[in-house]
N, CA, C and O of each residue as an XYZ file, in Angstrom:
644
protein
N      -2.431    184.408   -161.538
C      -1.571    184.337   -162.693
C      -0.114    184.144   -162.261
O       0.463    183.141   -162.680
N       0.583    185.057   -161.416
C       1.633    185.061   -160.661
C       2.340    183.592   -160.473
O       3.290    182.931   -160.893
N       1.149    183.521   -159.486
C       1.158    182.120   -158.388
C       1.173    180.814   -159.598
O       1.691    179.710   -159.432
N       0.500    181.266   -160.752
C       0.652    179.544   -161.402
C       2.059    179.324   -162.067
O       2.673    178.284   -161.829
N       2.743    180.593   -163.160
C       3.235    180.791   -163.588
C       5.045    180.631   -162.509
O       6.138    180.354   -163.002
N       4.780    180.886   -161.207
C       5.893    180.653   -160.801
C       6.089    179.218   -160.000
O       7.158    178.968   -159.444
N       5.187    178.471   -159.988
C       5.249    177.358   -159.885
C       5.522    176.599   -160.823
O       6.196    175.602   -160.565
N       5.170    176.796   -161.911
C       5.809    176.165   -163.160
C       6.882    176.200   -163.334
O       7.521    175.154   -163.444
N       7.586    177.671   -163.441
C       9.157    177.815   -163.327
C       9.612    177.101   -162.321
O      10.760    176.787   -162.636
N       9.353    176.661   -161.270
C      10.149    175.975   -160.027
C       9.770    174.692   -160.360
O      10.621    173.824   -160.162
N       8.836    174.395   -160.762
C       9.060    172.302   -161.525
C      10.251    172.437   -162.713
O      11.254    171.730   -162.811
N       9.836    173.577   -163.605
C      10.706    172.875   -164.640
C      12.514    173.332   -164.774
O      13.392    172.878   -165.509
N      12.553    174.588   -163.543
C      13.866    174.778   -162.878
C      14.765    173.373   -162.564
O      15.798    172.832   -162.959
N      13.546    173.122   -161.469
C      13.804    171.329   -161.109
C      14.155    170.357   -161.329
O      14.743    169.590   -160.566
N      13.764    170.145   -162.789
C      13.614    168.959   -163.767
C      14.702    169.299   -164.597
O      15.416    168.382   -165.002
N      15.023    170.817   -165.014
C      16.181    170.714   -165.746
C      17.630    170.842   -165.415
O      18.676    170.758   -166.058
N      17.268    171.104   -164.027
C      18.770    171.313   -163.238
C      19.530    170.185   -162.835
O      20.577    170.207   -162.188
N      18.898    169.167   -163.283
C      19.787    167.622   -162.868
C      20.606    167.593   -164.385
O      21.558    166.824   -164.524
N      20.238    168.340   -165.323
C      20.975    167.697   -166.865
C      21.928    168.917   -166.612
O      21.492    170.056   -166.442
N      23.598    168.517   -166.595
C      24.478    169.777   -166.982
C      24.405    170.362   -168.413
O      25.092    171.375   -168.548
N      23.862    170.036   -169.296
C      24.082    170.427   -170.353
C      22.883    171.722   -170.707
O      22.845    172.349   -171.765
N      21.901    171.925   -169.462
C      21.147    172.467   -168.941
C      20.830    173.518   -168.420
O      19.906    174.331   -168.404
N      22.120    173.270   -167.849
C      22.342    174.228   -166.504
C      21.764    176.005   -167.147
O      20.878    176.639   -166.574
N      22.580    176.563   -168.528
C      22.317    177.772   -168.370
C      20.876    178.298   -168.465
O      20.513    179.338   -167.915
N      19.888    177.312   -169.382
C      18.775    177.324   -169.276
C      17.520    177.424   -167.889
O      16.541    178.152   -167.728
N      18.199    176.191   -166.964
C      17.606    176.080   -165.668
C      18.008    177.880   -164.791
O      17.239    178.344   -163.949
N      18.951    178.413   -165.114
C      19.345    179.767   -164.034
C      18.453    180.694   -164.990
O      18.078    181.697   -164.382
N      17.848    180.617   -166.804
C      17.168    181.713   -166.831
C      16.251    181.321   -166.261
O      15.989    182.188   -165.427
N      15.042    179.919   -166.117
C      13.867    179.867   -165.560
C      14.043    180.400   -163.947
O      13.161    180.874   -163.231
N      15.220    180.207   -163.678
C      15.244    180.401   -161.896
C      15.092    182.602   -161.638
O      14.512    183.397   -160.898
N      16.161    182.618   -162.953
C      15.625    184.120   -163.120
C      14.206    184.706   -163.047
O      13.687    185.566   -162.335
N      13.683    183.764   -164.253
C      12.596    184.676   -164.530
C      11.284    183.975   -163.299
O      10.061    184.042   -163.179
N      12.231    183.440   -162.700
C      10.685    182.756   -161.390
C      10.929    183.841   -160.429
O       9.894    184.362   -160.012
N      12.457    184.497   -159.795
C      12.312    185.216   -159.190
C      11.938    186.836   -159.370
O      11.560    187.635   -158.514
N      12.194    187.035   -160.860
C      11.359    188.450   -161.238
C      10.205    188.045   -160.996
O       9.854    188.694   -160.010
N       9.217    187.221   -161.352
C       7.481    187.044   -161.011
C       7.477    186.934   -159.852
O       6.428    187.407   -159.415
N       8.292    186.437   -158.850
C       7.817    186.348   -157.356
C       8.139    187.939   -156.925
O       7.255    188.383   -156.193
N       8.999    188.699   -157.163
C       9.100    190.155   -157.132
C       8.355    190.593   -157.307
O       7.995    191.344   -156.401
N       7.453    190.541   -158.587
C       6.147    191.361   -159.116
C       4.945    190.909   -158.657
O       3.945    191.627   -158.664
N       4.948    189.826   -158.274
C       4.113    188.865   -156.962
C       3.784    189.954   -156.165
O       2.718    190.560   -156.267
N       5.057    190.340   -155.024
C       4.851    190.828   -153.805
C       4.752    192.270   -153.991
O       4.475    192.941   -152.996
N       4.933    192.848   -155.103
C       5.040    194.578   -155.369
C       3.066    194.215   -155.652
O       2.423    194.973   -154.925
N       2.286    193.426   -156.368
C       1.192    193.469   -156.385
C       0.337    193.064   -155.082
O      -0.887    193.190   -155.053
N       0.890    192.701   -154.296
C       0.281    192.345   -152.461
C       0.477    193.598   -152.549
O      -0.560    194.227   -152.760
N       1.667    194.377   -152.447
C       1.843    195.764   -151.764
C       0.712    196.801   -151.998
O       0.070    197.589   -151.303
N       0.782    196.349   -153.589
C      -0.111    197.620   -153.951
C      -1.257    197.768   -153.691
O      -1.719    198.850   -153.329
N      -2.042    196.534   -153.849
C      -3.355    196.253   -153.128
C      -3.674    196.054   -151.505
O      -4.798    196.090   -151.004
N      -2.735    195.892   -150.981
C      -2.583    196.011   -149.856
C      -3.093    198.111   -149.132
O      -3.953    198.693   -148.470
N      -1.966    198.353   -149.810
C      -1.713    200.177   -149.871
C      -3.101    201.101   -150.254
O      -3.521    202.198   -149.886
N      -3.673    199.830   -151.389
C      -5.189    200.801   -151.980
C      -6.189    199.889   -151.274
O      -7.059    199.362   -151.967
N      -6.163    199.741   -150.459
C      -7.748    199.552   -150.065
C      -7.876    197.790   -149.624
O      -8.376    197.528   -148.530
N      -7.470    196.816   -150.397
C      -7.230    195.464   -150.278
C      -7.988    195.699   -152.203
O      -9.103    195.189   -152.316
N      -7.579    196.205   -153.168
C      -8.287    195.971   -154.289
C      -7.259    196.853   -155.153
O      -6.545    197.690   -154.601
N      -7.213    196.576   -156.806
C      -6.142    196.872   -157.514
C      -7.220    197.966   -158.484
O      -6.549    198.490   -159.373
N      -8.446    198.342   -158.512
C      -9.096    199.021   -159.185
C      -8.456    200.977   -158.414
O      -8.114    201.357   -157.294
N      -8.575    201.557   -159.555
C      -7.866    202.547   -159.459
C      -6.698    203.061   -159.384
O      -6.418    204.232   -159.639
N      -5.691    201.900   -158.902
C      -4.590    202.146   -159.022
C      -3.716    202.252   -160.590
O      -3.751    201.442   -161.516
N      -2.930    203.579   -160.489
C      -2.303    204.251   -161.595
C      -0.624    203.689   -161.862
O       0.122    203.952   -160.919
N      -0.280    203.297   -162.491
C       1.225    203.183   -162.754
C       2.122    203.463   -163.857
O       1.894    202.617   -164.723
N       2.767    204.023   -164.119
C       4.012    204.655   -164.920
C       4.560    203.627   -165.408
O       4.232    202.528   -164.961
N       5.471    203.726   -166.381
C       6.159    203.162   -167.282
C       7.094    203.820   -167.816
O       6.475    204.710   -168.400
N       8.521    204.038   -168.074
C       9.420    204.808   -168.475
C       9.893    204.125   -169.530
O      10.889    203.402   -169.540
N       8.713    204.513   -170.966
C       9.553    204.152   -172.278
C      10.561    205.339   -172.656
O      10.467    206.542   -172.414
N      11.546    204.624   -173.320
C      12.449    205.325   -174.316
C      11.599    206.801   -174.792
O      11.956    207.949   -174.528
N      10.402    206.386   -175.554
C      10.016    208.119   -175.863
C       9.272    208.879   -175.386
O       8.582    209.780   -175.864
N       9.505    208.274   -173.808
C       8.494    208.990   -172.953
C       7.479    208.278   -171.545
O       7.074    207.116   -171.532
N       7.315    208.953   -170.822
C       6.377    208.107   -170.028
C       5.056    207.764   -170.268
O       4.270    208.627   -170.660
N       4.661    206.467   -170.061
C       3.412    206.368   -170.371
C       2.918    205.444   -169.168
O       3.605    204.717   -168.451
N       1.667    205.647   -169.141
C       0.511    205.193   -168.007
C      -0.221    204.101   -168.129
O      -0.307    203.563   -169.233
N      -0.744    203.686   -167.240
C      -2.059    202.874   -166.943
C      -2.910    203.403   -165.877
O      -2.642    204.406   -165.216
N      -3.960    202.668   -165.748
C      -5.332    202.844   -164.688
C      -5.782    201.697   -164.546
O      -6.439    201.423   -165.550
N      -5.777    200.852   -163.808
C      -6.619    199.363   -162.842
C      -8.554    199.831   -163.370
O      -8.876    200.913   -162.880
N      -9.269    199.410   -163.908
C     -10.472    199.683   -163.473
C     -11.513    198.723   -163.314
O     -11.001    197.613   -163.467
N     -12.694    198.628   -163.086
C     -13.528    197.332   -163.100
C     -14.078    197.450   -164.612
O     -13.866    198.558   -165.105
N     -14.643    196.663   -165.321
C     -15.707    196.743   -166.733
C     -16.640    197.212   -165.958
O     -17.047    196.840   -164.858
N     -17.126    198.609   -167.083
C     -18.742    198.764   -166.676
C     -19.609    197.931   -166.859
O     -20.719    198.245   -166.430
N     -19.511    196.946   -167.356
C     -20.618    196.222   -167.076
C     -20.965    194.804   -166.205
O     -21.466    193.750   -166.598
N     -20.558    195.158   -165.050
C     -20.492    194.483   -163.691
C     -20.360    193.180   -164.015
O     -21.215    192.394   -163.606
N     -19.422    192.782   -164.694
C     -18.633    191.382   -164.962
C     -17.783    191.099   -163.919
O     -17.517    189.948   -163.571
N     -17.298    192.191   -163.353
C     -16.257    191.677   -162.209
C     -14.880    191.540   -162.892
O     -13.865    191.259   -162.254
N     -14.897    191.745   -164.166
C     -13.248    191.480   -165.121
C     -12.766    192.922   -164.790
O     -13.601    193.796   -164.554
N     -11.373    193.196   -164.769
C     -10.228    193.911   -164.780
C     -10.122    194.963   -166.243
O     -10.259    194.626   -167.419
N      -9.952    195.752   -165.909
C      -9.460    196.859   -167.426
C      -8.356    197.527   -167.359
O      -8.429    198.610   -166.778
N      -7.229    197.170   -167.831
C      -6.448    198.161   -168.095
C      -6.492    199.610   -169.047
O      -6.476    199.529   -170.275
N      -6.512    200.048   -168.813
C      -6.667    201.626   -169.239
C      -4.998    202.311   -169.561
O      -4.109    202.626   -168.769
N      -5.066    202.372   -171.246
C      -3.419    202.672   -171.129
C      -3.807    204.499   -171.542
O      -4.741    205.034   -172.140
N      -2.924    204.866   -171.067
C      -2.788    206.737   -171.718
C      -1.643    206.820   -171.695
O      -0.958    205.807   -171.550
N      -0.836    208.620   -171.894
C       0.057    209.359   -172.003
C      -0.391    210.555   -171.894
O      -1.599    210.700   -172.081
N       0.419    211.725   -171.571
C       0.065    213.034   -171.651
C      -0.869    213.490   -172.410
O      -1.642    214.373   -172.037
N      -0.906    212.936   -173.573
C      -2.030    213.499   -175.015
C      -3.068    212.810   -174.795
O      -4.068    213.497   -175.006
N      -3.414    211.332   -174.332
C      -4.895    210.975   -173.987
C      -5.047    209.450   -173.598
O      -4.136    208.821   -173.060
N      -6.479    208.824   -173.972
C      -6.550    207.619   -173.607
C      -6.083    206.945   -174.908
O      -6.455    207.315   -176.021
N      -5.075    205.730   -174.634
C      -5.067    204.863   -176.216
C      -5.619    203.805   -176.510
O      -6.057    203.594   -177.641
N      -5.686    203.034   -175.625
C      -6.278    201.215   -175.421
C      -6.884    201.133   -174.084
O      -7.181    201.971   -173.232
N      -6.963    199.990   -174.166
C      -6.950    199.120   -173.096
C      -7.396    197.676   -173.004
O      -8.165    197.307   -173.892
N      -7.143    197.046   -172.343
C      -7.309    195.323   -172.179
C      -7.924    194.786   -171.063
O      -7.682    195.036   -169.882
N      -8.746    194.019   -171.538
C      -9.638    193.454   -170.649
C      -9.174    191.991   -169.792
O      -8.433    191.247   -170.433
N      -9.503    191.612   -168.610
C      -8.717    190.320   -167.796
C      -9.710    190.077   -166.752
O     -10.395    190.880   -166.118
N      -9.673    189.356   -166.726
C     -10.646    188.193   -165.525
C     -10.825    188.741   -164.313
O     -11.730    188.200   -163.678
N     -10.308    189.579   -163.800
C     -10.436    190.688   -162.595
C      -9.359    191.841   -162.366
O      -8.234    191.889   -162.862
N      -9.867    192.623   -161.635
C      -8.932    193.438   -161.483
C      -7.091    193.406   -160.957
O      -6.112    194.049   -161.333
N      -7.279    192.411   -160.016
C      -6.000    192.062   -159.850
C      -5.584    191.174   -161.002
O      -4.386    190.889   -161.013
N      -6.082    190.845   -161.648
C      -5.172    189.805   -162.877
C      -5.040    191.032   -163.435
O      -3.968    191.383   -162.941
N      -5.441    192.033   -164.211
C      -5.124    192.999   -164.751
C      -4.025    194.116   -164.074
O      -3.421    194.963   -164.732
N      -3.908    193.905   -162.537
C      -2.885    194.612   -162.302
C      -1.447    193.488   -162.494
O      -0.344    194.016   -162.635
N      -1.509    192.615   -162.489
C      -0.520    191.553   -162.217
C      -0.216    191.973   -164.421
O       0.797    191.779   -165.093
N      -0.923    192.273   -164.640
C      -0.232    192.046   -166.607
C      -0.294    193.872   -166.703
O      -0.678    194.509   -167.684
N       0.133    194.365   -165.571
C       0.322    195.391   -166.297
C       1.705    195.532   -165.498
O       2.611    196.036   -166.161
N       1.978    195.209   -164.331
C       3.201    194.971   -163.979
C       3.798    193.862   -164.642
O       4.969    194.132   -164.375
N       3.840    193.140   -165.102
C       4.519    192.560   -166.200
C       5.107    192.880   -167.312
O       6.117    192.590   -167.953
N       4.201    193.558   -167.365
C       4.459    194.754   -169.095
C       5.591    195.930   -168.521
O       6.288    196.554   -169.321
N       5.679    196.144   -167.056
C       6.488    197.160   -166.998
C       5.893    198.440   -166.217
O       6.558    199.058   -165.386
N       4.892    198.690   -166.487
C       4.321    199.422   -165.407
C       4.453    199.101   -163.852
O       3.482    198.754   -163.181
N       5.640    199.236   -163.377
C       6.189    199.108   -162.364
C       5.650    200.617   -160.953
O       5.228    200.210   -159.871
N       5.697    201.357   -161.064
C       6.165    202.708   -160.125
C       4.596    203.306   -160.280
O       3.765    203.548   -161.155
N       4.781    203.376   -158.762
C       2.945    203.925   -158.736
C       2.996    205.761   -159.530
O       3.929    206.459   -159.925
N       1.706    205.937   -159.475
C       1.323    207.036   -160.593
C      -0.184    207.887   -160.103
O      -0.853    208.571   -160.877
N      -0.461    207.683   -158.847
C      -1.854    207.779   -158.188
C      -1.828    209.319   -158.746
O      -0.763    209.892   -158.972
N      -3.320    210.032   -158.980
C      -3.842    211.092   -159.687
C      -3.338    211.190   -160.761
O      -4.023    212.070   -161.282
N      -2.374    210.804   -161.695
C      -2.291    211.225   -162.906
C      -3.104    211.705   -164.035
O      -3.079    212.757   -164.674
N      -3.906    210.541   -164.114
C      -5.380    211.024   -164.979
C      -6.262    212.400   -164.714
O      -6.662    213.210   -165.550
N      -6.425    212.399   -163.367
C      -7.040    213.700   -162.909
C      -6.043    214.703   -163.470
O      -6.365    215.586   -164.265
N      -5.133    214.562   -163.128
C      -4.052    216.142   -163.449
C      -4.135    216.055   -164.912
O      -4.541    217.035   -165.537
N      -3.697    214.683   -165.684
C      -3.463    215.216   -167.346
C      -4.916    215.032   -167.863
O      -4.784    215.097   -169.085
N      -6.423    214.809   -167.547
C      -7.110    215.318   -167.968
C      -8.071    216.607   -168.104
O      -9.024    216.947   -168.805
N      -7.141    217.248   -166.834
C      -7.383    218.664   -166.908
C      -6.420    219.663   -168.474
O      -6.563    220.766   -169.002
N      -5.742    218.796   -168.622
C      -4.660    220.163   -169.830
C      -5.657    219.846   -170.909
O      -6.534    218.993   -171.046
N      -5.194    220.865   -171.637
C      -5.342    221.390   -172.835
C      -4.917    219.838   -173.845
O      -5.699    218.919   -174.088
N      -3.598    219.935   -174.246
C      -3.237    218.551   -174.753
C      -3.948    217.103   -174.589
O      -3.483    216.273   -175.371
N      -4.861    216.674   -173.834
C      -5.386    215.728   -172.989
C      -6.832    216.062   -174.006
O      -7.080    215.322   -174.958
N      -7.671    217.190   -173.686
C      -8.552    217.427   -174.175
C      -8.667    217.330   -176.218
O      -9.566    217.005   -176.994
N      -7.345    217.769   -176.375
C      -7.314    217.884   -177.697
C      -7.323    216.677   -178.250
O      -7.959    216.430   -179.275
N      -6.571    215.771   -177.575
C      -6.420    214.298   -177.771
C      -7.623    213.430   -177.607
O      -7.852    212.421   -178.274
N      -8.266    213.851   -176.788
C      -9.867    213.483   -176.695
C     -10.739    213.539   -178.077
O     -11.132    212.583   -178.746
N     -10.935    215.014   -178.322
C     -11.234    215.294   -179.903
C     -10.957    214.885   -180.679
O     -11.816    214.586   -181.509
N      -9.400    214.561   -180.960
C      -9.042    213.679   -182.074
C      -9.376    212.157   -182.154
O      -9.784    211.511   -183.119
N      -9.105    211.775   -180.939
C      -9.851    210.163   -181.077
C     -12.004    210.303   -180.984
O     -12.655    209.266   -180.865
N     -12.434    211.147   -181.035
C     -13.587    211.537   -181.396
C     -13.919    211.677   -182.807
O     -15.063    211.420   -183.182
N     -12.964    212.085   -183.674
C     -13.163    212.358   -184.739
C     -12.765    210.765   -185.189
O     -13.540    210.058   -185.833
N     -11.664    210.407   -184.819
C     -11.432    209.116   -185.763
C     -12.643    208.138   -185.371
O     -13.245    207.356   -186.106
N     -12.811    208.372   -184.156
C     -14.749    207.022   -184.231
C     -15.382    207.458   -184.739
O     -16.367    206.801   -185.076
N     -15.267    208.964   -185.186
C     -17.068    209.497   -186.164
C     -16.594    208.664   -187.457
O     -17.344    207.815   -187.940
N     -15.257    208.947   -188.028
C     -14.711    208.762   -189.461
C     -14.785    207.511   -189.806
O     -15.302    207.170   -190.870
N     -14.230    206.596   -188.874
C     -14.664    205.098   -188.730
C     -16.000    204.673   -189.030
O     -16.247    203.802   -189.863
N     -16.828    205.259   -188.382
C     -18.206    204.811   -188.314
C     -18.941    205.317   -189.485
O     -20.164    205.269   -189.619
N     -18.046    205.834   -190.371
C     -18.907    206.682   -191.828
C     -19.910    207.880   -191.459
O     -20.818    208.325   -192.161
N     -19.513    208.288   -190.176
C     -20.643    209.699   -190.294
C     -20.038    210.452   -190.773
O     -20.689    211.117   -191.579
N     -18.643    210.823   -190.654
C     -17.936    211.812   -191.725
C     -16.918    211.181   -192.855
O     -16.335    210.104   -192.733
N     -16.821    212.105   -194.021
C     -16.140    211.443   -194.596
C     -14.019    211.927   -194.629
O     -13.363    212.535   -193.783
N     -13.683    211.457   -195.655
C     -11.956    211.829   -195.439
C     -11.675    212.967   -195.330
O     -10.685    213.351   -194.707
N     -12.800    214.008   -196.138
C     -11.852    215.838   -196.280
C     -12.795    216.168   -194.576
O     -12.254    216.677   -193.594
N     -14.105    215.760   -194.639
C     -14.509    216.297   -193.316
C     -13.500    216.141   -191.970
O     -13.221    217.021   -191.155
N     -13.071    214.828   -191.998
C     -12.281    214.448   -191.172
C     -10.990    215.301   -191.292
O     -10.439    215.419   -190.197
N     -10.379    215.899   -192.262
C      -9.369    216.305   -192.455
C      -9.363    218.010   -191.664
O      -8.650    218.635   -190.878
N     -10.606    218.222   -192.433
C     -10.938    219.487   -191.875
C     -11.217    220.117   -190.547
O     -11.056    221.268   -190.140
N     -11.812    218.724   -189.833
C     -11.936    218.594   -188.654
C     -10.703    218.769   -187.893
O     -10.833    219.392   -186.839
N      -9.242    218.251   -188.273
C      -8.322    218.169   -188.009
C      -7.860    218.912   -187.262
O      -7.673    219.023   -186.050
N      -7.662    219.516   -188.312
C      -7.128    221.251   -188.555
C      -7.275    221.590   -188.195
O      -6.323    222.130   -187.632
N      -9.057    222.147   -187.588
C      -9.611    222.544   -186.747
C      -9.155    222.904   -185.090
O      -9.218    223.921   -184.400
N      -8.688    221.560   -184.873
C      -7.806    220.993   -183.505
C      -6.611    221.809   -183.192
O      -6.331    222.428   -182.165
N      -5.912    221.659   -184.408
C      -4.533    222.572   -184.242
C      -3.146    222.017   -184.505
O      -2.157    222.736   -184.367
């Protein structure tokens, strides 16, 4: 992904840097070719560091309301595609699927998940908060799926705390 994407920026850097009227356009593509070749070589590193493979590896993100995570993993079902795994302190939220594991680490450093994060999951799925957050996205797939209905669900809630 890296590798195509910054070759593109360096043709069309190329092509637009002969027109002056151009110019400020051609220095953002030259920008944004050398942030991807940056995030290029921070993804050699990392896979390099874990094993020669981007599965398992954890990385941080420092939003505005807080830090939030990822996890590299393979699909269980031996496709060989990439999963990003997003969480936070309170639990699992998403995640996105990609053509292998390193393409999935390469779009999660993109997104910003920059700064490694190794054991996180282990530590915040030991708390209390983690677990509770578990339950609650338990309840919203029962509620979804019509096995319970709105007050059950509500009640269920509550329950939680």
């Amino acid at each position: 992904m890296f590798s195509d994407r910054i070759e593109y920026l360096t043709q069309r850097a190329d092509h637009v840097a002969s027109d002056p009227q151009k110019s400020a356009f051609a220095a953002h593509l030259t920008a944004e070719r050398t942030r991807l070749d940056d995030l290029r070589r921070l993804s050699e590193q990392i896979i390099a560091s874990n094993g020669g493979t981007a599965v398992g590896v954890e990385l941080a993100y420092q939003a505005p309301n807080g830090t939030r995570y990822c996890a590299i993993l393979e699909e269980p079902d031996s496709s060989g595609q990439g999963r990003i795994v997003y969480f936070d302190a309170d639990a699992l939220h998403r995640h996105q699927v990609h053509r292998s594991p390193a393409e999935a680490l390469e779009q999660a450093l993109t997104q910003g998940y920059v700064e490694r994060a190794n054991g996180t999951m282990d530590r915040l799925a030991a708390t209390e908060a983690w677990r509770r957050g578990l339950a609650y996205s338990e309840l919203v797939g029962r509620y979804a799926s019509g096995e319970i209905d709105a007050q059950q669900f509500a009640a269920e809630v509550r329950k939680l705390g």
